[in-house]
N, C-alpha and C positions, 0 to 999 in steps of 0.2 A: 524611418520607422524600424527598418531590419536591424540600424546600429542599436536602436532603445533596447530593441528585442535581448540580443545579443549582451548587452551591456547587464540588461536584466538577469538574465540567464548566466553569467558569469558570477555577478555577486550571489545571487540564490546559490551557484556554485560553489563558492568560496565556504558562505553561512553554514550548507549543508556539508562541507570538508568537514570546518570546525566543527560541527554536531550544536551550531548556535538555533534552538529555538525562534521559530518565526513568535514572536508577541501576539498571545491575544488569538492563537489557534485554539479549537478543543481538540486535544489528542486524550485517545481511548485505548487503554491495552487489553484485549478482550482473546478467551478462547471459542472458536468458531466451530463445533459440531459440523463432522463433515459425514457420511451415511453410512459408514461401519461402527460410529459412535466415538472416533478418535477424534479428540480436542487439538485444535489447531493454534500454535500462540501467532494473534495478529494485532497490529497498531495500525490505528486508524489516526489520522490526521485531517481535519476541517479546514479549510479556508473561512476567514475572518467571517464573511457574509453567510455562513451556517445559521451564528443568530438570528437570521428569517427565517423560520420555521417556511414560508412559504418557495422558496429555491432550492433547486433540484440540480445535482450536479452531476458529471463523471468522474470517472473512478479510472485511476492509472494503479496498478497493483506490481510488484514484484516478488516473487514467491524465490525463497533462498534456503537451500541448505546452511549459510552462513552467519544466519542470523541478522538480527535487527541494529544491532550496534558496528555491527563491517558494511553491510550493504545495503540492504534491503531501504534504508533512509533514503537513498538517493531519489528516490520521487518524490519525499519530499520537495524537491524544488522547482513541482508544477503546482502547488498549493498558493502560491500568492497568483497563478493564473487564475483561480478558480476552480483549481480540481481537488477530489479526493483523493489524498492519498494513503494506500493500503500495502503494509511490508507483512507476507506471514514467510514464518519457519515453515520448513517442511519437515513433513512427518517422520519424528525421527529425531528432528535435529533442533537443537537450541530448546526453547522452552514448548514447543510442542511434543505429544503424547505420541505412540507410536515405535515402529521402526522403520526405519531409515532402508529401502530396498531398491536404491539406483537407480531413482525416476517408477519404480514399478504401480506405485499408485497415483503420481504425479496430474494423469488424465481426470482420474476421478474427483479429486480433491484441488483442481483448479477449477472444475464445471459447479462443485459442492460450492468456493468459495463465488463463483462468479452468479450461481442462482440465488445466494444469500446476499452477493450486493447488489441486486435490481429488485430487490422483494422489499428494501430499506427506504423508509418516505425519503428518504435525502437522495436517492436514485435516479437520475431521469434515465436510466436503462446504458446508457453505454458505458463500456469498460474498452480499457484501452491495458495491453501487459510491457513491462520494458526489461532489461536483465539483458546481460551477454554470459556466454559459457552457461554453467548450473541456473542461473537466473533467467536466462533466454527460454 
């Protein structure tokens, strides 16, 4: 079972290196109001089984000065687990609104995005964050 895991987990790997598209995800690029009124740019990514309106999932997020195209994908590839995955820019940076103040609002506008993804029918409440350095 730990090999399948692992094996899995490699090629999702791999897919998400090359920037290859899981088939048949609904990904969403949306700006995210967070409570000073600055717009956040966030991509959302589904797991296949979205199409039941009646499932409820988790939400793995990684929040990046570096954007969505260098890092922030990389969670993608708990999405054929089951999970939701969520890359935003921070403020400041890439296609979000703002300035960029070296984590100075980072506190607010990760609790801003994490009350807006359990408020979502597709939420069953838990968020999980991953990132090292600026993404940690």
């Amino acid at each position: 079972m730990l090999r399948s895991i692992l094996a899995f987990i490699g090629l999702a790997s791999v897919a998400a290196i090359l920037k290859v598209p899981f088939k048949d995800n609904r990904v969403e690029e949306i700006m995210i109001p967070m409570r000073d009124g600055v717009n956040l740019h966030t991509v959302i990514v589904f797991p296949r089984s979205a199409a039941d309106q009646n499932n409820k999932f988790t939400t793995i997020i990684d929040r990046s000065p570096y954007g969505y195209s260098d890092l922030e994908w990389f969670v993608d590839i708990f999405v054929p687990l089951g999970y939701v995955a969520i890359g935003q820019d921070m403020r400041g940076c890439e296609k979000s609104e703002g300035n960029f103040s070296m984590w100075g609002k980072d506190g607010n506008d990760s609790r801003d995005l994490g009350d807006w993804v359990v408020s979502q029918e597709w939420s069953n409440g838990q968020i999980f964050t991953f990132g090292a350095s600026a993404d940690g």
